[in-house]
Each structure stands twice: as C-alpha cells, then as structure tokens.
MARKEMAR-209574 format. One record per atom (N, C-alpha, C): residue in one letter; x, y, z. Coordinates in steps of 0.05 Angstrom, whole numbers, plus 32768, in hexadecimal, padded with zeros to 4 digits. Each point is the difference from the previous one (the first is absolute). Example, Ala and Ser with C-alpha at 12.3 -4.5 7.8 and 13.67 -1.06 7.14 Angstrom:
% residues 2
A81087F8E809C/A7FEE80188000/A801280188000/S7FF980157FF2/S801080188001/S7FF18016800E/
% end
This chain:
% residues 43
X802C80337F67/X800A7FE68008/X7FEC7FEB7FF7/X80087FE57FF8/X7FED7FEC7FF2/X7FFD7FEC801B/X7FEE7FE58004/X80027FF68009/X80167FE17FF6/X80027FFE8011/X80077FDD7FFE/X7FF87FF07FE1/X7FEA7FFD8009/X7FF67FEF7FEA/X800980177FE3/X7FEF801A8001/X801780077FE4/X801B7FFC7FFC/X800E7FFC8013/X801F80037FFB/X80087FE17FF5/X7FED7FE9800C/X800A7FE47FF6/X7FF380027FE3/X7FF0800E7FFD/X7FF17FFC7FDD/X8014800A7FF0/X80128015800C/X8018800E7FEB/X80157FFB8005/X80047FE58014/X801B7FF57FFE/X7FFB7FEF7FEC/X7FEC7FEC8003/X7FF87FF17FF5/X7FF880007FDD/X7FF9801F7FF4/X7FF680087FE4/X801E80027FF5/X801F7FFC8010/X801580067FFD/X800A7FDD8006/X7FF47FF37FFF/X800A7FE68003/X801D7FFF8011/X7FF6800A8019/X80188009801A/X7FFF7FE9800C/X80107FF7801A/X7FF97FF28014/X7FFE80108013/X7FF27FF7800D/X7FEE8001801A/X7FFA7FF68017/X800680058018/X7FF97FF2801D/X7FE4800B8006/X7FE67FF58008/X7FE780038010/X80007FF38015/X7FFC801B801A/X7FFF7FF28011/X7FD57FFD800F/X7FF57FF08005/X7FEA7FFC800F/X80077FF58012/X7FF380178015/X7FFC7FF38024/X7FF17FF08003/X7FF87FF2800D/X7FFA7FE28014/X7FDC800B7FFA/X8007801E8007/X7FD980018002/X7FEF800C7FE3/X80187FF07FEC/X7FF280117FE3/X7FF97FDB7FF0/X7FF07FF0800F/X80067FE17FF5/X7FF980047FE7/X7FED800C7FEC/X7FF280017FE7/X801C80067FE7/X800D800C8014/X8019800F7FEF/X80197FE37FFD/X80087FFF8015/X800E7FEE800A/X7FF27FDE7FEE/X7FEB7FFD7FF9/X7FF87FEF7FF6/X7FFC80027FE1/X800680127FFB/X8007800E7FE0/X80197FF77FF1/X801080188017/X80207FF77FFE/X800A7FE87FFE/X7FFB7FEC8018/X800B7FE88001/X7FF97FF37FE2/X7FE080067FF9/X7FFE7FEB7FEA/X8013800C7FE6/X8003801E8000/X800980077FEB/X80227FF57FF9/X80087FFE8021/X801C7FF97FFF/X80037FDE7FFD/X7FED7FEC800A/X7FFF7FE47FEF/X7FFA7FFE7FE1/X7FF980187FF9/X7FF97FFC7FD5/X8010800C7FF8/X801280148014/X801E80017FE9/X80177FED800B/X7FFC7FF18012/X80167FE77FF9/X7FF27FEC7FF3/X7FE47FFD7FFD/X7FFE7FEA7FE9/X800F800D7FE6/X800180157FF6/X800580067FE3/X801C80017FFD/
% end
C-alpha cells in the first residue's frame, strides 16, 4: 500500500483531478494548498 502523498504524485503525473483534504491541525499544509489553489485561478 502507498501513502497519500504517493497517490496525489500519480494522480497528478496523469494530469487527473484531485480533491486534498488538510485538517485544521496541518496549518503548513493548509497554507500550501490555499496558495496553490489562488495561482491556478490566476492562470
């Protein structure tokens, strides 16, 4: 069995869509995501 993060690298090397979820107590993550999800509606 792979973890998480492998499984979004091989949705992702397959140009899939994808839901991530981060809990309340992962802020470093959660502050990743958000920015990653404001630079794909700039583009």
């Amino acid at each position: 069995m792979h973890t998480q993060r492998e499984h979004a690298d091989y949705l992702l090397a397959r140009k899939a869509h994808c839901i991530v979820i981060a809990k309340g107590n992962q802020k470093k993550n959660r502050k990743q995501l958000k920015s990653l999800c404001q630079r794909s509606r700039v583009a």
